[in-house]
N, C-alpha and C positions, 0 to 999 in steps of 0.2 A: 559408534558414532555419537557426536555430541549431538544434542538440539537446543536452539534458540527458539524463545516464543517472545513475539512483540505484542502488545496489546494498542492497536490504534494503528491506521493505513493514514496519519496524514506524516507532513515530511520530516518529521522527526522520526516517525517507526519507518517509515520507507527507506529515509537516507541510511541510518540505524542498518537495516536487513539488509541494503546497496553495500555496505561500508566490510558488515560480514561474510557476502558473497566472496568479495575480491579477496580478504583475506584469507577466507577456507572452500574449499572444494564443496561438490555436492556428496562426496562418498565419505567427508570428513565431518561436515553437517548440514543438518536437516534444520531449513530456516521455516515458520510458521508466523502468520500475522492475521491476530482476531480482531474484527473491528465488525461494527452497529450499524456503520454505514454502507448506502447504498446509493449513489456506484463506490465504490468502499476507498478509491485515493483521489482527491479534489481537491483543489487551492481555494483553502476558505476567504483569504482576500478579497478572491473576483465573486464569490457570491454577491456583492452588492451591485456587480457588473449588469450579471445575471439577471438581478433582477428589475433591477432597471431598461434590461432588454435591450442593452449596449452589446453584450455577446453572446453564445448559443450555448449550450449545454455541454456539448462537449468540446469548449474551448478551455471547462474549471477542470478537467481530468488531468490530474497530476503522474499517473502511470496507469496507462489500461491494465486491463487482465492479461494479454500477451506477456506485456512486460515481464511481469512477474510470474509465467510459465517460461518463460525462455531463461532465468535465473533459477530456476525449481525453489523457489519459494510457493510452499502452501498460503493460500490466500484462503481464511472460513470468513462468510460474510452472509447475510446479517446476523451478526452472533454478540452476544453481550458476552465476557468475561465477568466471574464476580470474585 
């Protein structure tokens, strides 16, 4: 089995780990995404929404936890890569 590792849950590593799902199986490879943040995928855009308190907190989440358990992508969060 191959593995991919992304380093970062915003949507470039998401779309990124999205892009290699479709393409390979889960018994083909094993996808993995380290990222610092927490909630660990959120649309940095609308933070300024946020906090101007135009929208709610989880209106910035770009892909819950399910998500990415239902594609078996490993999600390690809060984690720095060095």
């Amino acid at each position: 089995m191959k593995e991919l590792v992304i380093i970062g849950a915003g949507m470039a590593g998401v779309t990124a780990a999205q892009e290699a799902r479709q393409l390979h199986s889960r018994e083909d490879l094993s996808i993995t995404i380290i990222t610092k943040e927490n909630p660990p995928s959120y649309t940095r855009p609308q933070l300024t929404e946020l906090l101007a308190g135009t929208i709610r907190e989880g209106d910035v989440i770009f892909r819950d936890e399910n998500w990415f358990k239902d594609r078996d992508i490993q999600l390690i969060y809060p984690a720095q890569a060095t």
